[in-house]
C-alpha positions as CSV (number, residue, x, y, z in Angstrom):
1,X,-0.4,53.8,-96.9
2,X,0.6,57.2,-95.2
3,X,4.1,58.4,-96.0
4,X,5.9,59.2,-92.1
5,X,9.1,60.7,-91.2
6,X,10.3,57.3,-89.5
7,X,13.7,58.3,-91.3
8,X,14.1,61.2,-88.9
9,X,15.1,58.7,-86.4
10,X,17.4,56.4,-88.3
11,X,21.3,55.7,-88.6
12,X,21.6,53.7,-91.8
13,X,24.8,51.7,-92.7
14,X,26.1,51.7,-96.1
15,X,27.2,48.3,-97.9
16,X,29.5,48.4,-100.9
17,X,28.7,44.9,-101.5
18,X,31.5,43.5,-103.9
19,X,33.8,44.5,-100.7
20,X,31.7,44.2,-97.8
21,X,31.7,40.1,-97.1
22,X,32.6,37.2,-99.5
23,X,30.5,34.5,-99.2
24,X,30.9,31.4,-101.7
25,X,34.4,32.2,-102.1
26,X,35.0,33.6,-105.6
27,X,36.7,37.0,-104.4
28,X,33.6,39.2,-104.9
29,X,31.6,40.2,-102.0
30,X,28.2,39.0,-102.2
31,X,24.6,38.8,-100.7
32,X,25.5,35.3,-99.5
33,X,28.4,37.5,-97.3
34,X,25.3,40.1,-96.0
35,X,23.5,37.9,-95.1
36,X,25.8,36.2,-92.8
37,X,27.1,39.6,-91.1
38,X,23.6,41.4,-90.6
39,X,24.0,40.3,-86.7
40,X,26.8,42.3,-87.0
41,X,25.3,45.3,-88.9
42,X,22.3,45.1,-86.3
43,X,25.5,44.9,-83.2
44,X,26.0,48.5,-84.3
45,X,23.0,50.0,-83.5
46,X,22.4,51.5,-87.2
47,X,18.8,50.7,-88.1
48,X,18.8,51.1,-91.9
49,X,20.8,49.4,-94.7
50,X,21.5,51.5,-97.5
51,X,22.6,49.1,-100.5
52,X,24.9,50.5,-103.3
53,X,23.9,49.1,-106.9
54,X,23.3,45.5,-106.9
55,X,22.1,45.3,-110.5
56,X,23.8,43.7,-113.6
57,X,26.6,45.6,-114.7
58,X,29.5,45.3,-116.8
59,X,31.1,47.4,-114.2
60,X,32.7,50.2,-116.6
61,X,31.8,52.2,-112.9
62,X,31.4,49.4,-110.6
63,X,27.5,49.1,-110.4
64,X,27.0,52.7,-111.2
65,X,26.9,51.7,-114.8
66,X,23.2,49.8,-115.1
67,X,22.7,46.9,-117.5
68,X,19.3,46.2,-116.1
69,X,17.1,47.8,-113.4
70,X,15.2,45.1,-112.4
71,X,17.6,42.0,-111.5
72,X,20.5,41.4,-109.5
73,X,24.3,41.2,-110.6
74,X,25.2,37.3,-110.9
75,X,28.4,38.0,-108.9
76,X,26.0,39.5,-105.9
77,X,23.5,36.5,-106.2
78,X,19.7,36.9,-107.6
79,X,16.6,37.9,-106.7
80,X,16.1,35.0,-104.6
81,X,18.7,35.7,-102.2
82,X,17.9,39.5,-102.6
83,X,14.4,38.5,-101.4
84,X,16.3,36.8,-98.3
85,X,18.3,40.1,-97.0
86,X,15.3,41.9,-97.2
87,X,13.3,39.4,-94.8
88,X,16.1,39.0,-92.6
89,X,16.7,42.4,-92.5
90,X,13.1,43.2,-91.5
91,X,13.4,40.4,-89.0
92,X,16.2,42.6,-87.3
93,X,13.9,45.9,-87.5
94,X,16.8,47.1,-90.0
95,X,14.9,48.7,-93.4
96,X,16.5,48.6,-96.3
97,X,17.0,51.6,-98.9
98,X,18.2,50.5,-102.8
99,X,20.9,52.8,-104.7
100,X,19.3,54.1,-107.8
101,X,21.1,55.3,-110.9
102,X,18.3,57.2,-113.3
103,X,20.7,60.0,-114.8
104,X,22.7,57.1,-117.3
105,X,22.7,53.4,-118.0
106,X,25.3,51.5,-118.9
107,X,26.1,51.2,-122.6
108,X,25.2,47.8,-122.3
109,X,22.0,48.4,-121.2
110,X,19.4,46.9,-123.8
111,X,17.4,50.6,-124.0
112,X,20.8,51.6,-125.8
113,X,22.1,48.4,-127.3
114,X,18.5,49.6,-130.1
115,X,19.3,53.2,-129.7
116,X,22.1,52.4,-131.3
117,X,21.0,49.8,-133.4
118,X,18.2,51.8,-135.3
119,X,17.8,55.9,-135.2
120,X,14.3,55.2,-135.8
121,X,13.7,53.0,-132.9
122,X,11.7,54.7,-129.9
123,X,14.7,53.8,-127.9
124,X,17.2,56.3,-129.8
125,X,14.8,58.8,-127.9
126,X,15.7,57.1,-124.3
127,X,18.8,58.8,-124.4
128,X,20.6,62.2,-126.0
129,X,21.4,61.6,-129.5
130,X,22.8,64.4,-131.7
131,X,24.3,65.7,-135.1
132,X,27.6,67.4,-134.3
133,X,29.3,70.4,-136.4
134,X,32.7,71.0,-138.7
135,X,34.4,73.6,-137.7
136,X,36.7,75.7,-139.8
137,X,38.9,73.7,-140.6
138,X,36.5,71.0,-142.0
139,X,36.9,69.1,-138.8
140,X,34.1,66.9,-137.1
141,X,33.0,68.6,-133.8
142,X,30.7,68.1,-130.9
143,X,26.9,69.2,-130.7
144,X,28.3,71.4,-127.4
145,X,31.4,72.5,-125.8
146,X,30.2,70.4,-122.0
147,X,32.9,68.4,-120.5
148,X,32.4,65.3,-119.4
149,X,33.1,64.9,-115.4
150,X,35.7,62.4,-116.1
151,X,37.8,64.5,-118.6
152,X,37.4,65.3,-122.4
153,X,34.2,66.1,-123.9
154,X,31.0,64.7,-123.2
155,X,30.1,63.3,-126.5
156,X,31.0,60.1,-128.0
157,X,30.8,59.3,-131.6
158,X,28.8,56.9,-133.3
159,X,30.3,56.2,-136.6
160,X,27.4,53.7,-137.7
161,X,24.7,56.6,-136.9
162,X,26.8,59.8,-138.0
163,X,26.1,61.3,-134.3
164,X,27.1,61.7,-130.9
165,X,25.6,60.6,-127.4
166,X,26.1,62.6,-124.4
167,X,27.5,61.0,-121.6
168,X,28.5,64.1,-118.6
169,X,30.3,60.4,-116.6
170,X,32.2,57.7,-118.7
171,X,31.6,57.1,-122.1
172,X,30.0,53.6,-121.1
173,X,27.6,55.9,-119.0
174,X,24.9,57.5,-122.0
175,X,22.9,60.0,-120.2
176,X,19.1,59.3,-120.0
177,X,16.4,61.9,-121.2
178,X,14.0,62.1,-118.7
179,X,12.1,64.8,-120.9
180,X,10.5,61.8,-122.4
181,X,7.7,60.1,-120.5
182,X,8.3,56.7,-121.8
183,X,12.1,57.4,-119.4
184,X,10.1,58.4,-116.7
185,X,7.5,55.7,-117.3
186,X,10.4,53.2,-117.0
187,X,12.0,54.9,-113.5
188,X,8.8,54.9,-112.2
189,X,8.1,50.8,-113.3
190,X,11.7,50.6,-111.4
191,X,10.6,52.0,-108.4
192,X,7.7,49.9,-108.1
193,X,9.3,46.8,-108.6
194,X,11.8,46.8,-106.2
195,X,9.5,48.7,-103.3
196,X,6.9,45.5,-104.3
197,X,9.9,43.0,-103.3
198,X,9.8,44.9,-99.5
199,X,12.8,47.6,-100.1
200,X,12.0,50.8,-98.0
201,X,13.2,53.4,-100.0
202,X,16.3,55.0,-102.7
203,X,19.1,56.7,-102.6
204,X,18.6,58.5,-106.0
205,X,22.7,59.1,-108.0
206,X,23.6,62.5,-108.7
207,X,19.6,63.4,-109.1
208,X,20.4,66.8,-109.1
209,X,22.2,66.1,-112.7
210,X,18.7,64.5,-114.4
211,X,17.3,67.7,-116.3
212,X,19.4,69.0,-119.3
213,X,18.4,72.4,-120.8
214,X,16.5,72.4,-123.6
215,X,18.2,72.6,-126.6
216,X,21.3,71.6,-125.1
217,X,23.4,75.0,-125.8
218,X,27.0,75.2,-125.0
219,X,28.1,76.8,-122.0
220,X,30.2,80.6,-122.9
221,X,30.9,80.8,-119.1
222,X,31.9,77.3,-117.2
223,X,35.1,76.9,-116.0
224,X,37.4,74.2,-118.6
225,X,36.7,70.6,-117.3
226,X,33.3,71.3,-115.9
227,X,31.8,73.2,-119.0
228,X,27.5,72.3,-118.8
229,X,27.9,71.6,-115.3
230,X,26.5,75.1,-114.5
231,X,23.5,74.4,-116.5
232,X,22.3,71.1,-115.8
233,X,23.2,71.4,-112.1
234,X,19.6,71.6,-111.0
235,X,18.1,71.8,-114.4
236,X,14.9,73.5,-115.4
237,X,12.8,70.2,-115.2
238,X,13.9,68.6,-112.0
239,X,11.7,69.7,-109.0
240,X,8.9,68.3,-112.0
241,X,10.2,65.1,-112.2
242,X,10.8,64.4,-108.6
243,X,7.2,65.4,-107.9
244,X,5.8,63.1,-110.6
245,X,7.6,60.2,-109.4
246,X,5.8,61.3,-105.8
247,X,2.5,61.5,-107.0
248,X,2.9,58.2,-109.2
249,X,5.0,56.2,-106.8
250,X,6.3,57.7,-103.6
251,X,3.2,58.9,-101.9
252,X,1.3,56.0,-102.0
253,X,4.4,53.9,-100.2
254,X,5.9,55.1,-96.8
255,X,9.6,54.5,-97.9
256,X,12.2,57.2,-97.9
257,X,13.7,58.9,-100.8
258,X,17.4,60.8,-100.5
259,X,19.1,62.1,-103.3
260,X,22.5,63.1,-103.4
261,X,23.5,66.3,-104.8
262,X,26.8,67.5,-105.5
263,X,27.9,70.9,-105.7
264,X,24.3,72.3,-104.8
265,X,24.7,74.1,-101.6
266,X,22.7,74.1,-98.6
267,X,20.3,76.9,-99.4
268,X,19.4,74.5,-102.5
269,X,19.6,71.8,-100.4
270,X,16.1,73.4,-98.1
271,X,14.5,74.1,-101.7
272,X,14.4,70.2,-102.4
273,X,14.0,69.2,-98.6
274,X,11.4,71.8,-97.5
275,X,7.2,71.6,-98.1
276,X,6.0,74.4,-100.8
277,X,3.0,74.4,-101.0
278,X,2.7,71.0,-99.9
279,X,5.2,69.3,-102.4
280,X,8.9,67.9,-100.9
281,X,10.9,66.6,-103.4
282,X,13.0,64.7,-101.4
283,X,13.4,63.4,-97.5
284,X,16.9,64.2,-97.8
285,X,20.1,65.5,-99.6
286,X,23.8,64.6,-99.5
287,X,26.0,67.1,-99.6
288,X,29.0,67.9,-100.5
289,X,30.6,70.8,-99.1
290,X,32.2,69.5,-95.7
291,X,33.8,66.5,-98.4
292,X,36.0,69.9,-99.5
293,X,37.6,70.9,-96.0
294,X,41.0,69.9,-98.1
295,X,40.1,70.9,-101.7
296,X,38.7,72.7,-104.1
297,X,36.0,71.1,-105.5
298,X,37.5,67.7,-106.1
299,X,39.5,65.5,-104.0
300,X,41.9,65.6,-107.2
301,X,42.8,69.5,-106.3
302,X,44.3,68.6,-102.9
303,X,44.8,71.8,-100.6
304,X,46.0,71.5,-96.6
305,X,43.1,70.5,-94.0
306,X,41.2,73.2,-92.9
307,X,39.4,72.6,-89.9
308,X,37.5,75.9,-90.0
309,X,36.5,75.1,-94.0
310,X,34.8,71.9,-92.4
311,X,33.2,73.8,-89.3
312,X,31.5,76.3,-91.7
313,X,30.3,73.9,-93.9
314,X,29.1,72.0,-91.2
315,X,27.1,75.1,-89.4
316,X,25.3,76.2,-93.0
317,X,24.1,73.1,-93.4
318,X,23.0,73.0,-89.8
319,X,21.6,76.6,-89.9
320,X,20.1,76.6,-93.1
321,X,18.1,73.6,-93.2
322,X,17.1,74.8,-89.6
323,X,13.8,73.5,-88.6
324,X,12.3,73.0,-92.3
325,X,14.8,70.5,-94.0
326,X,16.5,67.6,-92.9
327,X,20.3,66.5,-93.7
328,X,22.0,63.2,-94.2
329,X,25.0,63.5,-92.0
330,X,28.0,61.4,-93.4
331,X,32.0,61.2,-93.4
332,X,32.7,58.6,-95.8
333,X,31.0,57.2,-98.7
334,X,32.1,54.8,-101.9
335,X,33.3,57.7,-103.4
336,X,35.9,59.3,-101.2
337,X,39.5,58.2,-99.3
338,X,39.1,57.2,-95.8
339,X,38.2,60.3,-93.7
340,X,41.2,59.1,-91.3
341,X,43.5,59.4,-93.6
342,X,42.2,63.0,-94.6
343,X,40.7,64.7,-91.9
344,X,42.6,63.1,-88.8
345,X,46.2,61.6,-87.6
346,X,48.3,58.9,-88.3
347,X,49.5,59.1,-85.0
348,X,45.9,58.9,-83.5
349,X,44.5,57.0,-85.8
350,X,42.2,55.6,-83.1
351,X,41.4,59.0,-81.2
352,X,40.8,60.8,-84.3
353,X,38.6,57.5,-85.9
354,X,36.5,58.4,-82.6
355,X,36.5,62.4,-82.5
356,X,35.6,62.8,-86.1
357,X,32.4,60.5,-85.4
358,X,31.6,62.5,-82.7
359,X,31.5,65.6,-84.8
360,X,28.7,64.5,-86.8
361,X,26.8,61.9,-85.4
362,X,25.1,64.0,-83.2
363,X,24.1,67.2,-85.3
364,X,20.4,67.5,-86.6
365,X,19.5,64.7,-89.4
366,X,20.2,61.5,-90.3
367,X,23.9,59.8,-89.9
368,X,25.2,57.7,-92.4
369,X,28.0,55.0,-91.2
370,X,30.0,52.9,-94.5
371,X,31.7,50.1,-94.4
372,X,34.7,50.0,-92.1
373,X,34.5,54.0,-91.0
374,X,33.3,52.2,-87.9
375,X,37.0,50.3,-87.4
376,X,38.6,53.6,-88.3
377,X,39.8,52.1,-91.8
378,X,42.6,54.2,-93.2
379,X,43.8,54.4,-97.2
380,X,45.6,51.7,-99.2
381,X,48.2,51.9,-101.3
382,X,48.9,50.1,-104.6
383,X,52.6,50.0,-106.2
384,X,51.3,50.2,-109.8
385,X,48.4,52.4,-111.2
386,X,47.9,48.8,-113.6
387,X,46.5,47.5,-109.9
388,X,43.9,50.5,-109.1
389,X,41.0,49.4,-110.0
390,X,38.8,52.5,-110.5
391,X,38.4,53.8,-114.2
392,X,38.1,57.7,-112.8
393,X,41.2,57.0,-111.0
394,X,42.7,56.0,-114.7
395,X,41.4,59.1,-115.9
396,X,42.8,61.7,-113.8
397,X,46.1,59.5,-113.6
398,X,46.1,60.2,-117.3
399,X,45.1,63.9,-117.3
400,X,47.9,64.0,-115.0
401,X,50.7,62.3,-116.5
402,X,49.5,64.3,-119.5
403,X,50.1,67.9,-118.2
404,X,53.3,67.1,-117.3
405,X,53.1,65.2,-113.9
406,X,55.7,61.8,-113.3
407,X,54.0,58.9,-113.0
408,X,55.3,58.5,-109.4
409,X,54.0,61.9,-108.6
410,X,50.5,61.1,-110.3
411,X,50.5,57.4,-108.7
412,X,51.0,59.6,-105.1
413,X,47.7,61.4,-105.5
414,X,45.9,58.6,-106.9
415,X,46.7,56.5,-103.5
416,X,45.8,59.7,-101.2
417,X,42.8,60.6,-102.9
418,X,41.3,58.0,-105.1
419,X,37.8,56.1,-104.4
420,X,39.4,52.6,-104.1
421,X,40.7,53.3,-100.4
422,X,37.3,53.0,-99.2
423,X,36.7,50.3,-101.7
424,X,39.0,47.6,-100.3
425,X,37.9,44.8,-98.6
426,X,35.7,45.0,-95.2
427,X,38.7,44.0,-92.8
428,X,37.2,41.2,-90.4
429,X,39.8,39.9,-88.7
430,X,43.5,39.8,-88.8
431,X,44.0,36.7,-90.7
432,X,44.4,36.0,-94.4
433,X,42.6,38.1,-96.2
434,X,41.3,40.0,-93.4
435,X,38.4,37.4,-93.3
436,X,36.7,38.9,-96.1
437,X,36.6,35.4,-98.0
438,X,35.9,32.5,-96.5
439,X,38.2,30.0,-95.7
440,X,38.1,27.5,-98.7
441,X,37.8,30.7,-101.0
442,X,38.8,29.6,-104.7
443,X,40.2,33.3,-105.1
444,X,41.7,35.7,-103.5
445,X,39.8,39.2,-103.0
446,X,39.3,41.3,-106.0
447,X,41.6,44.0,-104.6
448,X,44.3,44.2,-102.2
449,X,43.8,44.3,-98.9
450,X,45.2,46.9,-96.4
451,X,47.8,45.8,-94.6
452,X,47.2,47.1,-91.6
453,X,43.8,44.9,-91.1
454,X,46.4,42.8,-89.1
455,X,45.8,45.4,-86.1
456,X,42.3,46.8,-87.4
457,X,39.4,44.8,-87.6
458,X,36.2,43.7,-86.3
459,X,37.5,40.5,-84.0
460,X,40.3,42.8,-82.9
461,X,38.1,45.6,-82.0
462,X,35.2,44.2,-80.9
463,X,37.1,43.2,-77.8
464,X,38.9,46.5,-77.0
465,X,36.1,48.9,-75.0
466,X,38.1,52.0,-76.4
467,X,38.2,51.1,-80.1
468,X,36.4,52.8,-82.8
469,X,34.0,49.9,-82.9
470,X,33.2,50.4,-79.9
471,X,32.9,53.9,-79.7
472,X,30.3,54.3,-82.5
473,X,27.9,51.7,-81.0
474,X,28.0,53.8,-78.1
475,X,27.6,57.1,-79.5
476,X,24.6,55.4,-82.2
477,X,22.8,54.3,-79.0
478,X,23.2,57.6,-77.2
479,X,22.5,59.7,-80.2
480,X,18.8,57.4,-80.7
481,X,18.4,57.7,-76.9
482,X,18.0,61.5,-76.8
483,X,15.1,63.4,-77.4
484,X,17.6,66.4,-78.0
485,X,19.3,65.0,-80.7
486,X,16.2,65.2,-83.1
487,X,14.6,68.2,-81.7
488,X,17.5,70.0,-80.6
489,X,18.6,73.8,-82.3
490,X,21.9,73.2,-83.2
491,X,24.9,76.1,-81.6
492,X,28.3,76.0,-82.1
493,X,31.2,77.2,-80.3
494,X,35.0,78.8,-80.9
495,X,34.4,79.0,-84.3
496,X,37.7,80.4,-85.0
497,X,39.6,77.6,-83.8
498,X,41.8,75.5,-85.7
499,X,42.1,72.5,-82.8
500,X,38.9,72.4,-81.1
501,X,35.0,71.7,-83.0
502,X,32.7,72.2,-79.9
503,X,28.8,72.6,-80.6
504,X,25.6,72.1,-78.6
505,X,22.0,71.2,-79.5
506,X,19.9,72.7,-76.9
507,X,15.8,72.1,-76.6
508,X,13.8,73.7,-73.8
509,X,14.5,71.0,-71.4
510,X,17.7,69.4,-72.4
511,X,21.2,70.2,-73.6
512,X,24.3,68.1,-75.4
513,X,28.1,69.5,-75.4
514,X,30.3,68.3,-77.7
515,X,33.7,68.6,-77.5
516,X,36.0,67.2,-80.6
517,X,40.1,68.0,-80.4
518,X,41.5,68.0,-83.5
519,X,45.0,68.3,-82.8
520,X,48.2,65.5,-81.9
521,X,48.8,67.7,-78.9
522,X,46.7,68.9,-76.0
523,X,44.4,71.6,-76.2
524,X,42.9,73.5,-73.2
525,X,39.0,75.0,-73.7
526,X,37.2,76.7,-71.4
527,X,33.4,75.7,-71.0
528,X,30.8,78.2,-71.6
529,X,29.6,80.1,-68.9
530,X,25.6,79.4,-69.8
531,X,26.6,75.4,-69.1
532,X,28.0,76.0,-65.7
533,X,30.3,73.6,-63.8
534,X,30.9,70.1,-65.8
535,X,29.4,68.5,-62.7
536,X,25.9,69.7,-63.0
537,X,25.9,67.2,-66.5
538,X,26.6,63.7,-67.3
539,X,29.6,62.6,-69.1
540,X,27.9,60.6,-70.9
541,X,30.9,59.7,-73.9
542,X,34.4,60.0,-73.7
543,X,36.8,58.5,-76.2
544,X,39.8,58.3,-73.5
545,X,39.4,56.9,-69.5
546,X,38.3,60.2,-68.0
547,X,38.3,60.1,-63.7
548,X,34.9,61.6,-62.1
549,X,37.3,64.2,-61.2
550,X,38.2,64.7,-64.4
551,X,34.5,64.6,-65.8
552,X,33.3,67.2,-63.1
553,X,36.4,69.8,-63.3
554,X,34.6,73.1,-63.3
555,X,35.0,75.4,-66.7
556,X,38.0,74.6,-67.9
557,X,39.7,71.1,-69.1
558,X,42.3,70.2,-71.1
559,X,41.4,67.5,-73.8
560,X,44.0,65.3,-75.1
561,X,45.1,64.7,-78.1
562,X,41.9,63.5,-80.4
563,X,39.9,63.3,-77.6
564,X,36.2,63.6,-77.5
565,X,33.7,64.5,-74.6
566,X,30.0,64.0,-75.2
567,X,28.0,65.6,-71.8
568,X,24.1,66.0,-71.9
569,X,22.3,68.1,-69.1
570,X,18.7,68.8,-67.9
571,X,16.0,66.5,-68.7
572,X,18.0,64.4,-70.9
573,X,20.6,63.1,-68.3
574,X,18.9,61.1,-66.3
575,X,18.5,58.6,-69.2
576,X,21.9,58.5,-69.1
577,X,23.0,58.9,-65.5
């Protein structure tokens, strides 16, 4: 089967399932739950599914911590019901992409369970075992000086085999060593397994992590708490691997293959992206450098919003990936707060829900919605750090607390920034448990639920014209009704502006304005001169009731406060008009 670029045309939804949709009642989204909301999923207009990890896991990392590759978590259902989404998805014309986690297991996973049990097993190999040092004070010290991404060093060790294991996550996360072909081998057995049960593709975990230097030498010039990082980042071996797996698997099955990538750049980003000499690693790459509009580097390192920090990261990726690569466009993911809560306004919680869709549905690649960006779901906040749930939150909490922070102080960044606010229940409606279990549930959700799922949620928004909801289905439908969208070259506008993010994507025949306020108070923009009078274009989106008037006013408007004006002219409008 010929490998296409169908995924140049999709808007994939992404389903954290243990808080997407309970459905026999334990407290633990489930399969059972998809499978009675994909009419919903398929009311958005998305066309893709992107599943994170469904396999067995003791859940040191919530799924991302592997205990078997090819089976599904009991709490999530089996293979049976797996088999189920997958038909029904079909049956809705939605495909379905599979998380997977190839740069650790879990510590649980069998592979390890008799690397650990014998050095002399060929499993001891599957994974980075090493003698460690004394340094001169007769002390027992690592094999290297790399930090682990979670804080401390990233070797655990083994009493029973008198060496460490590196782990660059959690110490129940061993890294795997692809270098060995029986690793590979296994990935590749992965791959083939789930793609034969009808999956159409993977979102591959920090892939950009999987190649460790030979020799595994410390590193004299990282920064502290991201020492390695600099030399696995990319490592010497990965385009390799990501080729073989293309050659063995990939080619031979039209499915899609994204990897995310942090901290690689987007000139990196077109290495992995583009043909060379008629070898693409991947289809696509998530970035991170829009995710750091306010930080540095990690949402732990807060720093004030910068609008301009997002607009720059938005245009390299844009301009550098130009007509060669392709981008996966997101806002929110499993691992980050609730882009509301970061990027737009309490007051306009709403408005800003609407404006910050806006700013990147409609650049060049492929959108990603999650769970509940769609209702404009803001942060939670938990009283107690005993009640947040994620072990990385624990850690920095502790690193915190440690260098001198008050527990109150470190509990406060911890309910701004942590990953949990995007992990809280899927908010349905505004009854008991936001509708997220059903109603003769035996338990109540496995986390709190926000509050504020009273006002937002699907029943209540579904009903409002001028929710969020509603908003993204239109703007998924215009953005898969335009030619220009693919095609278009992407322009921006104002770039020094800290209220307004305007930018155009502009073909021979057609052009798209966007306008995006980010401000609580009104700000007044002047059209470009090249577009001409508002009139000669269709308003074609509009987050607020704008009068024809309104819509047509010659160069100059004023846009309200988080308000968002979509307007398409030439060839392109009259699909709209």
């Amino acid at each position: 089967m010929a490998r296409t670029d169908w995924y140049k045309d999709m808007v994939f939804y992404q389903i954290w399932p243990r808080s997407f949709c309970d459905g026999n009642g334990d407290g633990v989204g489930d399969l059972w739950g998809v499978l009675r909301k994909l009419d919903y999923v398929k009311s958005l207009g998305v066309t893709g599914i992107w599943f994170s990890p469904l396999y067995p896991s003791p859940n040191a990392d919530f799924g991302y911590d592997v205990s078997d590759y090819r089976d599904v978590d009991p709490a999530y259902g089996d293979l049976d019901v797996f088999d189920q989404v997958v038909a029904a998805a079909h049956e809705r014309d939605l495909k379905v992409v599979m998380d997977l986690v190839i740069n650790h297991t879990s510590s649980e996973h069998e592979w390890f369970r008799q690397a650990l049990a014998d050095a002399d097993s060929p499993y001891h190999d599957y994974y980075f075992f090493r003698k460690g040092g004394v340094d001169r004070r007769g002390r027992r010290v690592p094999p290297n000086n790399w930090d682990s991404l979670l804080g401390g060093s990233a070797w655990e060790y083994v009493e029973s085999l008198d060496e460490y294991y590196l782990h660059t996550f959690d110490a129940a996360q061993p890294d795997l060593n692809l270098d060995n072909p029986a690793v590979r081998d296994e990935v590749e057995g992965a791959m083939r397994f789930w793609l034969d049960r009808g999956v159409d593709g993977f979102r591959e975990d920090v892939i950009t992590f999987v190649s460790k230097p030979k020799g595994l030498p410390s590193d004299v010039l990282g920064l502290p708490g991201a020492r390695g990082l600099r030399l696995y980042n990319c490592g010497p071996r990965l385009r390799s691997y990501l080729m073989q797996f293309r050659r063995d698997v990939l080619d031979s099955r039209d499915c899609v293959v994204v990897g995310e990538a942090p901290m690689l750049g987007a000139r990196k980003a077109l290495g992995l992206t583009a043909a060379r000499r008629g070898e693409r690693p991947l289809d696509l790459v998530i970035g991170f450098d829009h995710m750091q509009a306010d930080c540095l580097y990690t949402e732990y390192l807060p720093r004030p919003f910068s609008l301009r920090k997002l607009k720059r990261a938005y245009a390299q990726w844009q301009e550098a990936l130009g007509e060669r690569g392709w981008c996966a466009l997101y806002l929110e993911n499993h691992d980050h707060p609730r882009v509301v809560s970061r990027y737009g306004s309490k007051a306009f919680r709403a408005e800003s829900a609407s404006s910050l869709a806006a700013s990147y549905l409609f650049q060049k690649g492929t959108p990603f919605v999650y769970q509940g960006q769609e209702l404009g779901m803001t942060n939670v906040s938990f009283d107690s750090i005993d009640l947040v749930p994620d072990p990385q939150a624990h850690a920095h909490y502790r690193r915190m607390v440690e260098g001198g922070k008050s527990p109150q102080d470190a509990l406060a960044l911890v309910n701004r920034v942590g990953r949990d606010n995007a992990r809280s229940p899927m908010q349905w409606t505004g009854e008991k448990d936001a509708g997220f279990c059903p109603g003769d549930a035996r338990k109540a959700p496995w986390v709190a639920v926000n509050p504020n799922h009273v006002e937002v949620n699907v029943a209540a928004e579904d009903e409002d014209l001028m929710s969020p909801l509603n908003f993204y289905r239109h703007a998924i439908r215009l953005r898969r009704l335009l030619p220009v969208v693919r095609s278009g070259r992407y322009h921006e506008f104002k770039r020094a502006s800290t209220r307004l993010y305007v930018y155009a994507r502009e073909s021979t025949w057609s052009r798209l304005l966007v306008m995006c306020s980010f401000s609580d108070e009104p700000v007044t923009f002047r059209v470009p001169n090249t577009y001409g009078d508002l009139g000669d274009g269709v308003l074609a989106l509009s987050n607020y009731y704008v009068t024809d008037s309104e819509a047509d006013d010659a160069n100059q408007l004023t846009l309200r406060p988080w308000e968002t004006r979509v307007y398409v002219f030439g060839r392109d409008a009259v699909l709209v008009d």
